[in-house]
N, C-alpha and C positions, 0 to 999 in steps of 0.2 A: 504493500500500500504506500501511496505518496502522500510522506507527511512535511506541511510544512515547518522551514526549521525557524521557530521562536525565542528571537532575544528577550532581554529584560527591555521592559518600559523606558524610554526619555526622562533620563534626569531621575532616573532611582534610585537611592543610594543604596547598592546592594555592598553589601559587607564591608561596609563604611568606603565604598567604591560611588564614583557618580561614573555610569556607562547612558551610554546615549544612542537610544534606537531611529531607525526612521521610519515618519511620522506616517509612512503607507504603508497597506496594511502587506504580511508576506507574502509570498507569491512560492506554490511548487516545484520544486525540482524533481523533473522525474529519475525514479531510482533506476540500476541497470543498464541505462543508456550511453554508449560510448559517443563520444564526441561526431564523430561522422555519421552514425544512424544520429543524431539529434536534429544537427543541423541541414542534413538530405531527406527528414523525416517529411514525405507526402510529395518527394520532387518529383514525382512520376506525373500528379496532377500538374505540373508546368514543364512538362519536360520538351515544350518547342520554343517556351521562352528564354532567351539570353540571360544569363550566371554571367557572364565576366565577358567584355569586350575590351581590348583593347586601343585608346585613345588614339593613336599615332596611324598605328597599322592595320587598327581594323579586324583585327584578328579576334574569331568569338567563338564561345563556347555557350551551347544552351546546358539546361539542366538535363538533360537525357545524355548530354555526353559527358559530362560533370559525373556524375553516378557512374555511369560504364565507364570510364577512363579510370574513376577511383578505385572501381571494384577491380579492373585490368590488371591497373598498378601494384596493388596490394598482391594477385595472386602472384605479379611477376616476382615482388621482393621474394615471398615465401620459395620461390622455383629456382631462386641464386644461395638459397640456403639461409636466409635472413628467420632470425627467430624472435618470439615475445621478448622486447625488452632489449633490442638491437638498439644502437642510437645510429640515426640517417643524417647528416649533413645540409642543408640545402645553400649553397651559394649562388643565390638567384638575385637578381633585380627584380621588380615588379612585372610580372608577365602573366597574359589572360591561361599558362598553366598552373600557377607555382601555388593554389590553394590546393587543387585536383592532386599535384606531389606531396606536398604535407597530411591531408588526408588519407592518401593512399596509402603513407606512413602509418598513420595512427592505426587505418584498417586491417591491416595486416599485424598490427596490435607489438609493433615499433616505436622508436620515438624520435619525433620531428625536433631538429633541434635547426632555426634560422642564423644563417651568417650574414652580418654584411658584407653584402659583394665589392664595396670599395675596401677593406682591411686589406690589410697587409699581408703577405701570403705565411708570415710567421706569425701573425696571429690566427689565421683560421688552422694553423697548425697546433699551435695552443689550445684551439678550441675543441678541438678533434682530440684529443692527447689528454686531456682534462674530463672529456666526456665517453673515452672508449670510446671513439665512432669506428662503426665498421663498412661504411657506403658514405661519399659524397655525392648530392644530383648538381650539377654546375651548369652552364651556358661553352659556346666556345670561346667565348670573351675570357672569361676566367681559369679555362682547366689550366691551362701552364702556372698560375698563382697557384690550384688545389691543387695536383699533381705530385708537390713537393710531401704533403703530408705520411704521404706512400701509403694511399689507400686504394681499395679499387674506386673508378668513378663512372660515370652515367652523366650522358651530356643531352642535352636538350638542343635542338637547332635543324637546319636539315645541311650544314655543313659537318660535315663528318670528320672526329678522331679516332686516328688506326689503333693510338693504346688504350681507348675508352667503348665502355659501351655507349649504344643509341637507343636516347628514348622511346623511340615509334617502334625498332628492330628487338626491343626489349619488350613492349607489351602483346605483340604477335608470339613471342615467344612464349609470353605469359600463355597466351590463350592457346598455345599449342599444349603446354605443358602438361595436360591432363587436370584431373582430379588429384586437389592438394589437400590433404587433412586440415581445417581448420581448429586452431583452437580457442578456445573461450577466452573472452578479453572482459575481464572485471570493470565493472566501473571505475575502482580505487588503485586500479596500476596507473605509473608514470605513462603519458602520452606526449609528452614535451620538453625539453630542456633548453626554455631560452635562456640566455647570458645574460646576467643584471651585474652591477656594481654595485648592488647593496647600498648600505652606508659606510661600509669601510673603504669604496674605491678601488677593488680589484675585483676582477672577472670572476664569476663564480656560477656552477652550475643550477637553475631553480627548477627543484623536480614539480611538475603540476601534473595532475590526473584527470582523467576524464572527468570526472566530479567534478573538481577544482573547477576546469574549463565551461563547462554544462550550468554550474551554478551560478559562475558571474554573468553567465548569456541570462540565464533565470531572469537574474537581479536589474540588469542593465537595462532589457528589454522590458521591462517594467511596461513601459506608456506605450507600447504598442499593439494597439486594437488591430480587430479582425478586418476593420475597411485600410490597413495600412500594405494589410498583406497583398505581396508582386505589386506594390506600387510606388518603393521608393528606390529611386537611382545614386547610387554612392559614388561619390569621388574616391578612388582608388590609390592614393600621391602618398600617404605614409607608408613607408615601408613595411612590408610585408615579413620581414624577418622579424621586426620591433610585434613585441605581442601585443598593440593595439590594431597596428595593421591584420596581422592574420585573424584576432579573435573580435577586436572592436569594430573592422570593416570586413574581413571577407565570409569569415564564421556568423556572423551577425546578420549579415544579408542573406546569406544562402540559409537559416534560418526563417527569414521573412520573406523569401523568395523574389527577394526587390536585385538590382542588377548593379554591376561593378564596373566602373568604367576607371581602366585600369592606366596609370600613367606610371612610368619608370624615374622618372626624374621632372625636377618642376621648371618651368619656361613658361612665364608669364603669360604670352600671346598664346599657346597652346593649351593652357590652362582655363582660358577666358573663350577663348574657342570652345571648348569639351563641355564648358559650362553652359554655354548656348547649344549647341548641336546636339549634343545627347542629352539634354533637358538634366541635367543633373539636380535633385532639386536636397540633397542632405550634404554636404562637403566637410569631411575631417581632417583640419590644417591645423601650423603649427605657429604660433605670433609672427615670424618675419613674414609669412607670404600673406598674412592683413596688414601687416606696416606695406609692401608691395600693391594692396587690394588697395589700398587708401591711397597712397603717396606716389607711384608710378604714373605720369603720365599718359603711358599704353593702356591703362584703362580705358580711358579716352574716346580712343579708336573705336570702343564696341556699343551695339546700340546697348546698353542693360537693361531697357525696358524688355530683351527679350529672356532674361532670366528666366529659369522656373525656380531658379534654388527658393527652397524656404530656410533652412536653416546650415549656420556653418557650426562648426565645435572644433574647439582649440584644447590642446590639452599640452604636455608636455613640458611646459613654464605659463605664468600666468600673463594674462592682458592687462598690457598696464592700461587705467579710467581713460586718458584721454585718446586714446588709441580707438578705445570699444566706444565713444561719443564720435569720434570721427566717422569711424566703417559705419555707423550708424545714421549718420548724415549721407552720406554717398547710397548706402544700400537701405534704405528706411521699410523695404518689405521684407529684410532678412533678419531672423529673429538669433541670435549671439547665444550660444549655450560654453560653460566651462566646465573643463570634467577634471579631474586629478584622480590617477591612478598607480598602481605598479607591477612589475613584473610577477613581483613575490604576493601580489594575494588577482594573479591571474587578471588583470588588466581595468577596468574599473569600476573604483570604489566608491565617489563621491560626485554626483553631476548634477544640471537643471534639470528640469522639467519641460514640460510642451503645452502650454495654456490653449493651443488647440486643439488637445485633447482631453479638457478637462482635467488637467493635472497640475500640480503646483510647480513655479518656477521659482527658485532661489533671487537673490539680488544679484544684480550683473557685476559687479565687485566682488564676491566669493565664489568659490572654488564649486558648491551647489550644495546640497542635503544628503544625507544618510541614503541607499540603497535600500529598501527591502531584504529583509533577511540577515542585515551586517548587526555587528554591533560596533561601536566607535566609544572610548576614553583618549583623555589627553593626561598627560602625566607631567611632575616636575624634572628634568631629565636629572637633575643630582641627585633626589631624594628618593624619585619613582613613588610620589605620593597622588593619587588622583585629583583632578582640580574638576574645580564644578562652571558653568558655563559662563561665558566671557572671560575665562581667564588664558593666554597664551601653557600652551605645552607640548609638548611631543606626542602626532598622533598616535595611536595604538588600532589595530583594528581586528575584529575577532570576526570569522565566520567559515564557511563550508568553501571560501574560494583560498583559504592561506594554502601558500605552496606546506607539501611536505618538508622541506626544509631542503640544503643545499647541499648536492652532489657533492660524497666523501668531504665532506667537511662538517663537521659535529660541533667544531669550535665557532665557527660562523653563525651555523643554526640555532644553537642554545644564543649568541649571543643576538638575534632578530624576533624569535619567538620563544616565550617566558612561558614557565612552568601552566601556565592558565591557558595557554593558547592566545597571548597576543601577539600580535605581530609588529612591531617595533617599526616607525617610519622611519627615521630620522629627520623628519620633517617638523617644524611648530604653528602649529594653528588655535582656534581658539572655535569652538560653536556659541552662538548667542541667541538670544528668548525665542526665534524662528527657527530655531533647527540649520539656519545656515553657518556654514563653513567657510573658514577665513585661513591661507594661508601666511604665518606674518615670518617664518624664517626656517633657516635651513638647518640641522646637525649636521649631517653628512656632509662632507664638504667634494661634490662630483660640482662640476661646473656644464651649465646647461648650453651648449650651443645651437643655437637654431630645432633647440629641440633635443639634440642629441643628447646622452651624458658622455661628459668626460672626467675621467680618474685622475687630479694632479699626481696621485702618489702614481701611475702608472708611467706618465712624464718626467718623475723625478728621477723613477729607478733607470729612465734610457739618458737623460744627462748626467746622471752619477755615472753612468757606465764610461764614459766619455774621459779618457787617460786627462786632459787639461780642466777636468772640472773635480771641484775640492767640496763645494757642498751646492744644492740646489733647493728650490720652492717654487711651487706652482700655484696661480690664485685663479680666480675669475676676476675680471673685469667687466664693468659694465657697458653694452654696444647696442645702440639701436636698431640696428637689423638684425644682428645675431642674436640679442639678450646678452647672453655673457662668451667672452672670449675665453680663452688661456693665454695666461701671462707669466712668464717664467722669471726671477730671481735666479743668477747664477753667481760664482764667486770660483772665480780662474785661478788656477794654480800659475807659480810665477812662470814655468816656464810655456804658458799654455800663448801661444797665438793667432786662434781662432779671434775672426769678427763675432757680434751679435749675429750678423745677418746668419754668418757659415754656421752659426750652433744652431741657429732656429731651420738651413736648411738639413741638417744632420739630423734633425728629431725627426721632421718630416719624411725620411728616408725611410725610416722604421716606425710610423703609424698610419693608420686610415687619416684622409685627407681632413674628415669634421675633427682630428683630434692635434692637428699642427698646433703648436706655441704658434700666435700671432702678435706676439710683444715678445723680447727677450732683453732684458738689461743686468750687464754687470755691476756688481756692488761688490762691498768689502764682507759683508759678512750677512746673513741670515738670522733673524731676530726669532727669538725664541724662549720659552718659558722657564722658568730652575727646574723642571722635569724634560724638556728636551724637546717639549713641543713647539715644531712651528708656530707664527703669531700672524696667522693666516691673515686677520683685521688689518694691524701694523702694516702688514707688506703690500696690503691693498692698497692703501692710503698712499705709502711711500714709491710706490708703480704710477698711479695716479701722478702723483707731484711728481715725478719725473718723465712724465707724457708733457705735461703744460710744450706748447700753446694746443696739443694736440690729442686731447683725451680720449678721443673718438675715433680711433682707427680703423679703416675699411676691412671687413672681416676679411 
């Protein structure tokens, strides 16, 4: 039987705890159901409608082939000898196949774990090496990057590699392969391991399970009635590797049977294009492409009266007020939703609402209200004393979407989720008398690029590495188009002479492009605590003052 799962009441003081529910009522999750029967549940009934189209090239998938392709792929893995609980690789771009891969992953009762396809090819080697991986699926843009891992691969394309298999020559094969013994895939086994940086800033594996996955769709999908079903078009532009792209846009739609209009990369005029042309009418973007929606003149160009969007949703760092008054002025029929969510309780946990559906919407200045089904505390982070509403603290959040905790690491995972089952933000917000959410500051210190996270301490450990470098620090700075940069403190050994520019292009060498230092100034020394911590605040301030007349650097 499907029961639903019941927090404590808003503002209760349970065991001298204030935990804070939201204010709608739960919502079911169904029991036994693996992430791919959830979301392909009833796609037979739309199986000539378009799943995923491709922006640029056109290239589309209905739901009839979405299902047969998943169910293809999955017997193919099993016929390469692929077992429950294998981990699969994907180094894709956004492409109208790469949810049909991941699922096919999961079907076969694997785990999908997304790379990003600009990394470094020693880091998707880390990733694979950290995760057991035993299959990478790649493009042929990328295999010579995978290849190094020394696994076998699977390439997508209809250019052909002699040392890899082929997608299409692999699911023929599937279908030749006969009757493969299926076996039973639990609700509560791992289906996923995407890469988060937590709050400590290095890469770490977050095991999630079909539940996990199933539950936050439960939760998220809240305000979506039966007249929304195959009628909503999603902008496709988050990346698909990041767990809001695959669970918040492509799991989510193919769920509601509404269509994906799938872009690889952002370009403004294509963008604005795809939103006319394919009537797109829900768009999931990240602050700088609304500082672009506002402030680029190529808007310009387009009629927008022919919009269909109704609604965009930002997530990833917050919209700063005058930002969300402007796009507001230019787009006055597009209704601004904020979500904040994370890897580690399976994508999201806090969002608006839709007043055209009868439902409540938060203030366009906070982050949105409680979920159904979650429960949310905020704590003092020195004391871990519970605060009660309006007071800032460290979110906490409890429910049926917290990851399992982090692949072989025990030490990580005790220190994210506490004996009760919470789950440790690192983030500080405050809820006030409306049940809305306020984020006002950060613990962990990742710095937010255009969306992305970035790990200073992962920057630090490749300029230590560096024979002429004696100590380093990495901060954010704050940048109008990006939100926050990386800005690096270094302090040269006497006999080191490298430029700024040559340390900043040496980083660059060995990380994905969103994770370059885009400041790098030498100093004498790195300012720090009598326990040896960096004085992350200080070095900000003093980065700053040493930018003047020029704070604001082009990302």
């Amino acid at each position: 039987m499907d029961v639903p799962y019941q927090p404590k009441k808003m503002g209760d003081n349970y065991s001298q705890e204030f935990i804070f529910r939201s204010r709608l009522p739960p919502v079911v999750v169904p029991n036994n159901m693996t992430l791919p029967d959830f979301v392909l549940e009833d796609a037979e009934l739309y199986a000539d409608k378009v799943a995923f189209v491709e922006a640029v090239t056109g290239k589309s998938y209905t739901y009839g082939q979405v299902v047969k392709d998943t169910k293809r792929f999955a017997k193919a893995l099993k016929s390469l000898g692929l077992r429950k609980g294998h981990l699969v690789i994907l180094v894709l771009p956004n492409i109208a196949e790469y949810a049909i891969v991941a699922l096919g992953i999961m079907a076969a009762g694997c785990v999908f774990s997304g790379a990003n396809p600009t990394a470094h090819a020693s880091e998707i080697k880390k990733q694979a090496q950290l995760g057991d991986a035993k299959l990478i699926v790649t493009d042929t843009i990328n295999y010579e990057k995978v290849k190094s891992a020394g696994l076998p691969v699977i390439v997508l394309g209809e250019e052909r590699v002699e040392e890899a298999m082929n997608w299409e020559d692999l699911l023929e094969a599937g279908d030749k392969a006969g009757n493969i013994k299926d076996e039973k895939i639990e609700q509560t086994e791992i289906c996923a391991l995407p890469f988060s940086s937590g709050t400590t800033g290095l890469s770490k594996g977050v095991m999630l399970t079909h539940r996990n996955l199933v539950s936050n769709l439960c939760s998220s999908l809240f305000s979506v009635g039966s007249d929304m079903i195959g009628q909503v078009t999603t902008l496709g532009l988050i990346p698909f590797f990041h767990i809001y792209g695959i669970t918040g846009i492509c799991c989510a739609t193919l769920r509601n049977k509404g269509k994906v209009v799938v872009m690889n990369r952002f370009e403004l005029r294509t963008l604005l294009n795809s939103l006319i042309t394919h009537e797109i009418t829900f768009a999931p973007v990240v602050p700088p492409i609304v500082l672009s929606l506002v402030k680029n003149p190529i808007v310009d160009e387009f009629d927008l009266s022919k919009l269909k969007l109704r609604a965009i949703l930002t997530a990833a760092a917050p919209l700063a007020p005058e930002l969300i008054t402007a796009f507001e002025k230019k787009f006055p029929d597009v209704q601004i939703q904020q979500a904040y969510g994370l890897t580690e309780h399976s994508c999201i946990t806090l969002t608006h609402g839709d007043p055209a559906n009868d439902h409540p919407i938060a203030k366009k200045n906070s982050v949105g209200f409680i979920l159904p089904n979650l429960e949310i505390k905020f704590i003092d982070p020195e004391t871990g004393t519970s605060l009660p509403a309006n007071t800032p603290g460290e979110i906490c959040v409890r429910s049926q979407c917290v990851m399992q905790g982090y692949y072989k690491n025990d030490e990580e995972t005790a220190r994210t989720i506490d004996e009760n089952g919470w789950l440790h933000t690192g983030d500080v917000g405050y809820i006030d008398g409306d049940g809305d959410i306020f984020i006002v500051d950060r613990i962990k210190e990742l710095i937010k690029y255009k969306g992305f996270q970035v790990a200073p301490a992962e920057l630090e450990a490749i300029l230590l590495a560096h024979p002429s470098v004696e100590d380093a620090a990495v901060v954010p700075l704050p940048n109008e188009e990006a939100g926050e940069i990386p800005a690096a403190c270094v302090v040269k050994n006497p006999k080191g002479e490298e430029s700024e520019e040559e340390m900043i292009k040496y980083v660059a060498s060995n990380v994905a492009h969103y994770k370059k230092v885009r400041v790098l100034k030498f100093v004498d020394s790195i300012p720090k605590s009598p326990s040896g911590k960096i004085m992350r605040r200080l070095l900000k301030d003093i980065m700053i003052a040493k930018m003047q007349p020029n704070p604001n650097p082009i990302p």
